[in-house]
MARPAVO-632362 format. One line per 4 residues: their letters; for each residue x, y, z of N, C-alpha, C, CB. Coordinates in nm, 2 decimals, always signed. Atoms other than C-alpha are relative to their C-alpha. Glycine has a CB too. Layout:
<atoms>
A = X,Y,Z,X,Y,Z,X,Y,Z,X,Y,Z  ...
</atoms>
This chain:
<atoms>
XXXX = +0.02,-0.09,-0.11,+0.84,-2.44,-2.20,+0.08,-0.04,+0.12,-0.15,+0.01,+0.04  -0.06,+0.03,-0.12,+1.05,-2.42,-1.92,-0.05,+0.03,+0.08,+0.10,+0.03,+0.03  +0.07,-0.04,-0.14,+0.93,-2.45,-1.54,+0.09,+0.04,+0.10,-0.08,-0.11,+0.07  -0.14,-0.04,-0.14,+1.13,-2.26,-1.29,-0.09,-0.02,+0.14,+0.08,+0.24,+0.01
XXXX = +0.04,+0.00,-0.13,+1.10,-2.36,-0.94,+0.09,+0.03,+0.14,-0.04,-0.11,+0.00  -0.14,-0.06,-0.12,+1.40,-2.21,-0.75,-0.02,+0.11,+0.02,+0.17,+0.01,-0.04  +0.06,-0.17,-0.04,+1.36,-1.86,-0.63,+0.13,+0.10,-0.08,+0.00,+0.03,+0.22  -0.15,-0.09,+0.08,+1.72,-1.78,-0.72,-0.03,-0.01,-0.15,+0.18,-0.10,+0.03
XXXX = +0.01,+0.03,+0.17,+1.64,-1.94,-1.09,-0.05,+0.14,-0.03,-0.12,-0.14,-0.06  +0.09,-0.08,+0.03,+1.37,-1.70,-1.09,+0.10,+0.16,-0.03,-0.12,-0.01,+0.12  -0.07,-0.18,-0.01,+1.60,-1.40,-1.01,+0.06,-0.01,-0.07,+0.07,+0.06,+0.11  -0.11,+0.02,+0.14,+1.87,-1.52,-1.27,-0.09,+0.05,-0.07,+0.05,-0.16,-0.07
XXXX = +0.05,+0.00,+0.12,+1.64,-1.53,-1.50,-0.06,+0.14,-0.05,-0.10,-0.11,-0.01  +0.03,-0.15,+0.02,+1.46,-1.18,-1.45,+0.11,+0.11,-0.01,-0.10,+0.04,+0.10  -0.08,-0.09,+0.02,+1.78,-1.01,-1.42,+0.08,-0.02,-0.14,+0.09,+0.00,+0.13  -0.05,-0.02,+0.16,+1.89,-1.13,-1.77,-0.07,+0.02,-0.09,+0.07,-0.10,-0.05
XXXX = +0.07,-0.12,+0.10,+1.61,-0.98,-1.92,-0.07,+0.09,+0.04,-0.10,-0.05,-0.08  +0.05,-0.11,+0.00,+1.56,-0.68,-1.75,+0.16,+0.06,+0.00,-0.10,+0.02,+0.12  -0.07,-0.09,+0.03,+1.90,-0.60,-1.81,+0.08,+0.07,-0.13,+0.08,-0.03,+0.07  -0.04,-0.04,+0.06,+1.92,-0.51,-2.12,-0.02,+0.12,+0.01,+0.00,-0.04,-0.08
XXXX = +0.00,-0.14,-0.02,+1.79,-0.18,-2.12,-0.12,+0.01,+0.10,+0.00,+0.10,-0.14  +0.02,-0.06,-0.16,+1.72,-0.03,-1.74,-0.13,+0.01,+0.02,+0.06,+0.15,+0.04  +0.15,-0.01,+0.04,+1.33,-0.09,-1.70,-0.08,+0.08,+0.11,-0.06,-0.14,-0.02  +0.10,-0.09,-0.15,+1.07,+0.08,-1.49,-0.04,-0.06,+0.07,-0.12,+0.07,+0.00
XXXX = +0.08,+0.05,-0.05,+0.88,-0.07,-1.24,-0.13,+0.11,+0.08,+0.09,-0.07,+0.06  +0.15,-0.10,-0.04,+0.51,+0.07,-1.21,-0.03,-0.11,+0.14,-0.17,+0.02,-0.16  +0.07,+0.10,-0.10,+0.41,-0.06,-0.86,-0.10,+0.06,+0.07,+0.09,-0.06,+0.11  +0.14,-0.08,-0.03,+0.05,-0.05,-0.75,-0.05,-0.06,+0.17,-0.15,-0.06,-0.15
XXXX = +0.05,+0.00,-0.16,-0.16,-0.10,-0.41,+0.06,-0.17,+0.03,-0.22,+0.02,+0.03  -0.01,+0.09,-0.02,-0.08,-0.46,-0.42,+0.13,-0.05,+0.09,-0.02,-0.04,-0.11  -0.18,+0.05,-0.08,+0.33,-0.43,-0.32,-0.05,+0.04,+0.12,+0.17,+0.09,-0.05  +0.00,+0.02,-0.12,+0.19,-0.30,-0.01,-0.10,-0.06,+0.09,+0.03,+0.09,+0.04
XXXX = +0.05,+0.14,-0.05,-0.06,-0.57,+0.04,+0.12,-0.12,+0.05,-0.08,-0.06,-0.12  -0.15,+0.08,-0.12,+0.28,-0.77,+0.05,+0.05,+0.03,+0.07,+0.11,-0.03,-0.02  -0.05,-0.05,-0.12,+0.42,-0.59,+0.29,-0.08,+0.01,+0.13,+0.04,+0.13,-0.02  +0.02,+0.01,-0.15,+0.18,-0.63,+0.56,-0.10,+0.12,-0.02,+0.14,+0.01,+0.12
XXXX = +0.08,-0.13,-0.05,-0.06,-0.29,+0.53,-0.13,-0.01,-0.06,+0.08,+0.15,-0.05  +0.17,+0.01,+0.01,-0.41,-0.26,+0.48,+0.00,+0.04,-0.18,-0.12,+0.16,+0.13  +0.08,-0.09,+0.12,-0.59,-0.19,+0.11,-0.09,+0.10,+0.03,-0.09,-0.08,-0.07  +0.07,-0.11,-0.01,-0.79,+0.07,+0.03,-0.09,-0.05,+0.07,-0.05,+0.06,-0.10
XXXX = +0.10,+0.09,-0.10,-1.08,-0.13,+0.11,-0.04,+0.00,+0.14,+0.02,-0.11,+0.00  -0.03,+0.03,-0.08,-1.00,-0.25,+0.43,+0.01,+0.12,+0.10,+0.08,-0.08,-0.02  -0.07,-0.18,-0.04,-0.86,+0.11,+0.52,-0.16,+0.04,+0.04,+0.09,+0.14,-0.18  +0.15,-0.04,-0.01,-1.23,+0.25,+0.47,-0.07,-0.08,+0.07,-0.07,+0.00,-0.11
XXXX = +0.08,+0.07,-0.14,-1.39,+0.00,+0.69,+0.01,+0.00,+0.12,+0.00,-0.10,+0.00  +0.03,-0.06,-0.12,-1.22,+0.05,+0.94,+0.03,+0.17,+0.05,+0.07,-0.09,+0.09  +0.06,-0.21,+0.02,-1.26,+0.46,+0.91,-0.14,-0.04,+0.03,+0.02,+0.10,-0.21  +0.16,-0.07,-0.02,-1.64,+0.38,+0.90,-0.05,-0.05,+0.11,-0.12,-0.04,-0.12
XXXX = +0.01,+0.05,-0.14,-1.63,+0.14,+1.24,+0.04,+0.09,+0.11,+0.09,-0.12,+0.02  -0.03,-0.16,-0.11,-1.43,+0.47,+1.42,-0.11,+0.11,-0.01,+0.15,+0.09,-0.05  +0.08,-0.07,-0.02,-1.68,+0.67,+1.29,-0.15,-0.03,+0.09,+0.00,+0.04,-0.11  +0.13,+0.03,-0.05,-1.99,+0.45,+1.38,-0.03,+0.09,+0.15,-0.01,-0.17,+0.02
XXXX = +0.04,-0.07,-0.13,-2.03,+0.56,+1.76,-0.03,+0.15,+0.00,+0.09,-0.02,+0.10  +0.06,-0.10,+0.06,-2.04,+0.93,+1.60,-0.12,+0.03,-0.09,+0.07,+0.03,-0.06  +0.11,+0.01,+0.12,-2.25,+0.92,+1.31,-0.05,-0.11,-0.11,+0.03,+0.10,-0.07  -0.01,+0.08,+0.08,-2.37,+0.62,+1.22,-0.11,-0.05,-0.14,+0.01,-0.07,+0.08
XXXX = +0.05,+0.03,+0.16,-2.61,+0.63,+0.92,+0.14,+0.01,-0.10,-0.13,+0.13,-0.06  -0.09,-0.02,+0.12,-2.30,+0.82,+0.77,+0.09,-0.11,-0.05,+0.09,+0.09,+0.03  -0.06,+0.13,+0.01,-2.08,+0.51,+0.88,-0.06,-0.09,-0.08,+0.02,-0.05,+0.11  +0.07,+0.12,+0.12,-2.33,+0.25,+0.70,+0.05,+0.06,-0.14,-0.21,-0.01,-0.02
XXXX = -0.06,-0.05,+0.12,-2.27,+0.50,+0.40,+0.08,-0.04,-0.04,+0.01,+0.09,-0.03  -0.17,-0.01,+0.02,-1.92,+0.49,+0.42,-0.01,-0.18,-0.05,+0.13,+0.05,+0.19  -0.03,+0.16,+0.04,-1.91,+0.07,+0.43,-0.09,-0.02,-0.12,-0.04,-0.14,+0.12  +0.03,+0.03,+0.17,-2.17,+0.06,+0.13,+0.06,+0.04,-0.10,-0.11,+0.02,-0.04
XXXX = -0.09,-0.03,+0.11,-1.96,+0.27,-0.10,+0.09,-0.09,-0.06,+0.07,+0.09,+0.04  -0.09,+0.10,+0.02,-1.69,+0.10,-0.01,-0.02,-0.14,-0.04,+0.04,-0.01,+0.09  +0.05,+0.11,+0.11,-1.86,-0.22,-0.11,-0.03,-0.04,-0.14,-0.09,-0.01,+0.02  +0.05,-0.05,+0.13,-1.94,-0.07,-0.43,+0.10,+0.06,-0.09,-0.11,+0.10,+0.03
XXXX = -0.09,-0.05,+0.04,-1.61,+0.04,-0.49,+0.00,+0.12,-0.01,+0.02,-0.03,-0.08  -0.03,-0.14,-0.03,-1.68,+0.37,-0.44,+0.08,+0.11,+0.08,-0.08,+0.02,+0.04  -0.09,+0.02,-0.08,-1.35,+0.41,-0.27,+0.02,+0.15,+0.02,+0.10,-0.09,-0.04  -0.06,-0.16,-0.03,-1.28,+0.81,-0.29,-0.15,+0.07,+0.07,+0.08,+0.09,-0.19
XXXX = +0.17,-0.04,-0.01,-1.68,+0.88,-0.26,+0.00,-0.06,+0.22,-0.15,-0.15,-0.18  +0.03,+0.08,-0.14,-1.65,+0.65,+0.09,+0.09,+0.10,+0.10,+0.06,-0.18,+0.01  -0.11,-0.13,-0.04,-1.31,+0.88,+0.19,-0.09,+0.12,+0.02,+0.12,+0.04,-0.14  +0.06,-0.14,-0.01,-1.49,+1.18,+0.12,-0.15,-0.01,+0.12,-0.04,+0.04,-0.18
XXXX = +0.06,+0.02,-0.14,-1.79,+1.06,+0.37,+0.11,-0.01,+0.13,-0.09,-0.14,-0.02  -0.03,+0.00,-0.10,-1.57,+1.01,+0.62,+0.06,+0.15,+0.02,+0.07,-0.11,+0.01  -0.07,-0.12,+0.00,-1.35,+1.32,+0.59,-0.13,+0.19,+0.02,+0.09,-0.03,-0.17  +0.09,-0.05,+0.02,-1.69,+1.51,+0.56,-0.08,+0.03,+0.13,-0.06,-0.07,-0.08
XXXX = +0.11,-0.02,-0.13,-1.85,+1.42,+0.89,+0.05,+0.13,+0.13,-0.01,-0.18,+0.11  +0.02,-0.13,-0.09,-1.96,+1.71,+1.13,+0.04,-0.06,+0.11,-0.15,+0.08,+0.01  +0.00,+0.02,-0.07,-1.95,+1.50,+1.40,+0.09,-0.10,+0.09,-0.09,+0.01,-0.01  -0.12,+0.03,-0.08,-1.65,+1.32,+1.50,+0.12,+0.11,+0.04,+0.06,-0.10,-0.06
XXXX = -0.11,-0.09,-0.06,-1.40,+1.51,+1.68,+0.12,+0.05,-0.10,+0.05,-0.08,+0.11  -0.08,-0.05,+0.09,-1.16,+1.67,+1.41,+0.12,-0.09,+0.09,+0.00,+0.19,-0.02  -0.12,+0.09,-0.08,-0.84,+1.57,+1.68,-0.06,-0.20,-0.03,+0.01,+0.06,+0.23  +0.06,+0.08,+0.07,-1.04,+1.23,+1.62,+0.01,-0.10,-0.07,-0.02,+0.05,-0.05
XXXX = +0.01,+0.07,+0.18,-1.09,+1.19,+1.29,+0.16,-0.01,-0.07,-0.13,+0.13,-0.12  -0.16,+0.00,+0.01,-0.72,+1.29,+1.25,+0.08,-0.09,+0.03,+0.06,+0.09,+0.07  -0.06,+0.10,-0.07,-0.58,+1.04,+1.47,-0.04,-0.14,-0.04,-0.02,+0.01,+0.14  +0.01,+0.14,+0.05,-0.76,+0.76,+1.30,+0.02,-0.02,-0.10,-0.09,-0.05,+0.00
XXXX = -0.05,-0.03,+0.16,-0.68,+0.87,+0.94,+0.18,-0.10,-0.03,+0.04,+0.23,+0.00  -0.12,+0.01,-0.03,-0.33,+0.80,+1.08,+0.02,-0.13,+0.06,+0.04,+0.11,+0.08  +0.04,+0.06,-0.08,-0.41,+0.51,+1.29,-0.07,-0.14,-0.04,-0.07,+0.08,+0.06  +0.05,+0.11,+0.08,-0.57,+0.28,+1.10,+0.12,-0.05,-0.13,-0.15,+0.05,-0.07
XXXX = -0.10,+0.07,+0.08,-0.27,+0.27,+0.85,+0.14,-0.10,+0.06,+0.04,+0.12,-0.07  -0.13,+0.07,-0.07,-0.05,+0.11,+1.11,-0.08,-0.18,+0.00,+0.05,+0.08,+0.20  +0.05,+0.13,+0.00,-0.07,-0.30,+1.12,+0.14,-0.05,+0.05,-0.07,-0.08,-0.16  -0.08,+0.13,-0.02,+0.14,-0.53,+1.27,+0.12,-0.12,-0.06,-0.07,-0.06,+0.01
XXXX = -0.03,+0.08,+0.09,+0.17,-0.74,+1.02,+0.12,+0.09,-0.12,-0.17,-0.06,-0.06  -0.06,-0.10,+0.12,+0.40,-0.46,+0.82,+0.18,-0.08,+0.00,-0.02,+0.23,+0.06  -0.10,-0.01,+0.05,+0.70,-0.57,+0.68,+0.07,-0.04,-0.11,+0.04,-0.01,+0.06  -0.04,-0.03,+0.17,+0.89,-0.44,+0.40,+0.10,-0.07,-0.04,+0.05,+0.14,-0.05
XXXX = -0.07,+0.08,+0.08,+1.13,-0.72,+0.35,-0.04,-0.10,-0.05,+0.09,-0.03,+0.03  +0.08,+0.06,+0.10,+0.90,-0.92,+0.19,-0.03,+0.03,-0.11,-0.09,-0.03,+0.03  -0.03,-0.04,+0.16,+0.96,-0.69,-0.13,+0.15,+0.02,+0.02,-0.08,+0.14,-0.07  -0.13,-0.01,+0.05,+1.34,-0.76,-0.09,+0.01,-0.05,-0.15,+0.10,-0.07,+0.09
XXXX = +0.02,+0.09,+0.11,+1.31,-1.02,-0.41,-0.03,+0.13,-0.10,-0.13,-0.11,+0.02  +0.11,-0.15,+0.10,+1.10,-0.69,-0.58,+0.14,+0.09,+0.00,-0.19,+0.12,+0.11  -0.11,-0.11,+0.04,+1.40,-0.42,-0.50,+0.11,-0.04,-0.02,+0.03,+0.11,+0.08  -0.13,+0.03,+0.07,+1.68,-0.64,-0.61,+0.00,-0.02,-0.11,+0.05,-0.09,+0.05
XXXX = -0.03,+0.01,+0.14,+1.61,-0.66,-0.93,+0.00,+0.18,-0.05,-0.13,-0.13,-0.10  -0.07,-0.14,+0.07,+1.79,-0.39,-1.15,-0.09,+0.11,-0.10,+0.13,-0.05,-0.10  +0.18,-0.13,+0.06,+1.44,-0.14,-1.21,+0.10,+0.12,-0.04,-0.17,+0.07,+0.17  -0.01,-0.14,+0.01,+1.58,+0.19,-1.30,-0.05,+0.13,+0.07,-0.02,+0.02,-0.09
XXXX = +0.11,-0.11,-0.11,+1.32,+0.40,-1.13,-0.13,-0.14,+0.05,-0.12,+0.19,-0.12  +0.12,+0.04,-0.08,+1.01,+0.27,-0.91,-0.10,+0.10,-0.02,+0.03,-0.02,+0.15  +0.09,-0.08,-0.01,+0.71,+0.47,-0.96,-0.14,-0.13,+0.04,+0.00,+0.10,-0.15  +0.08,+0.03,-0.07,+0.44,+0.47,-0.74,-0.11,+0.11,+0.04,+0.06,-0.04,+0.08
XXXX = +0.11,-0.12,-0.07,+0.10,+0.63,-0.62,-0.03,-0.01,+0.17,-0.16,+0.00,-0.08  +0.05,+0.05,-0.05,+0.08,+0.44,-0.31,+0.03,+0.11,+0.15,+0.03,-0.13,-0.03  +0.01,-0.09,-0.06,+0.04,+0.64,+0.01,+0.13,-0.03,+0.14,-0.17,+0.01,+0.02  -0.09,+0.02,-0.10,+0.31,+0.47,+0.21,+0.18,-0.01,-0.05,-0.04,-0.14,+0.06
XXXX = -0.16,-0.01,-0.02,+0.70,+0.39,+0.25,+0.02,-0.14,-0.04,+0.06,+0.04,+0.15  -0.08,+0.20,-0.01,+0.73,-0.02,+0.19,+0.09,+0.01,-0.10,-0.11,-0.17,-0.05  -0.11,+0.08,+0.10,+0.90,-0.01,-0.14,+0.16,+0.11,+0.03,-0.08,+0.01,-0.21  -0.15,-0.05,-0.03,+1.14,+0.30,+0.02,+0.07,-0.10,+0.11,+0.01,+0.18,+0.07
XXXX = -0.09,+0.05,-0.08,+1.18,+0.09,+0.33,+0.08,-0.15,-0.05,-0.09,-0.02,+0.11  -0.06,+0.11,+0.03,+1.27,-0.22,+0.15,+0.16,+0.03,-0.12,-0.13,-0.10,-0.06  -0.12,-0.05,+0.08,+1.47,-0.05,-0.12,+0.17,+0.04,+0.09,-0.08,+0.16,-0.07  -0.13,-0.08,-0.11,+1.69,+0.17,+0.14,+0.04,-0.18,+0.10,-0.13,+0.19,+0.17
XXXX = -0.09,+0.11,-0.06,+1.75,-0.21,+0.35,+0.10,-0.07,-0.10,-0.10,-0.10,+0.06  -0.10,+0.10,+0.06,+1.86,-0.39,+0.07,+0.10,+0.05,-0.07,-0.05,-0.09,-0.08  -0.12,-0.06,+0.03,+2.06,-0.13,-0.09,+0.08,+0.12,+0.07,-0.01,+0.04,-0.12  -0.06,-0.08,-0.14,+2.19,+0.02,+0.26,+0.03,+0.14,-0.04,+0.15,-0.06,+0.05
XXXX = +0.00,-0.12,+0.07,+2.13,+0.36,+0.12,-0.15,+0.03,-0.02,+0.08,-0.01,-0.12  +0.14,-0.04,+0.04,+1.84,+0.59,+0.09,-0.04,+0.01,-0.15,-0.02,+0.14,+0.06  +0.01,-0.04,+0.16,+1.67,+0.62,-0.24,-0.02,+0.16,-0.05,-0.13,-0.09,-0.08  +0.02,-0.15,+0.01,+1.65,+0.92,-0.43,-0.17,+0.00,-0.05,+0.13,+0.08,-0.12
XX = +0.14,-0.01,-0.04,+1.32,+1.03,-0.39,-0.04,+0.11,-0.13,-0.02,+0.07,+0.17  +0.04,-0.16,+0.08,+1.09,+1.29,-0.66,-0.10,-0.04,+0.01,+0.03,+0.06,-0.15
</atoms>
């Protein structure tokens, strides 16, 4: 068994077996845990802390779902309530996905290796923003 402990090794080594034929890369919520942005999880909690001062039994709802993994069921409570302000509930939807901590060249390593396509469900931009830095060009998008 060989142990790689170089970073470059690492990249040798995955670019001479992903290049034989052009591979996919399925990337899930996790690449933009590396990048700095909230999980679902995390997302929903604080959705159900904006709502609390509105409607807070609904808010408890919302964080036990979410506890429970009830992650679209917790969404849908929030998206649901009568009683936060629509402008609001809008602005925190939006608002809570921003962090600080965001950035997308911490998947440069990830979009240099020779994937063919990237597919993704994830609801943000990290793997375009890191893609578009490191290959100074936008990606083509579908």
């Amino acid at each position: 068994m060989t142990i790689i402990t170089k970073v470059e090794e690492l990249r040798a080594r995955l670019i001479k077996i992903l290049s034989d034929e052009p591979p996919t890369l399925f990337a899930g919520a996790g690449i933009s845990a590396h990048a700095g942005l909230r999980v679902w999880r995390d997302y929903l909690l604080a959705l159900a802390k904006e709502l609390r001062p509105y409607e807070r039994d609904l808010a408890n709802a919302m964080v036990n779902r979410t506890k429970k993994g009830l992650l679209a069921e917790a969404a849908d409570l929030f998206k649901g309530s009568t009683e936060i302000p629509v402008g609001v509930q809008r602005r925190q939807l939006a608002a809570q996905l921003k962090t600080s901590a965001y950035d997308p060249s911490k998947l440069t390593p990830l979009v240099s290796l020779p994937f063919e396509a990237i597919v993704t469900t994830n609801y943000d931009r990290c793997l375009l923003d890191a893609w578009a830095k490191y290959h100074r060009k936008a990606p083509y998008c579908v």
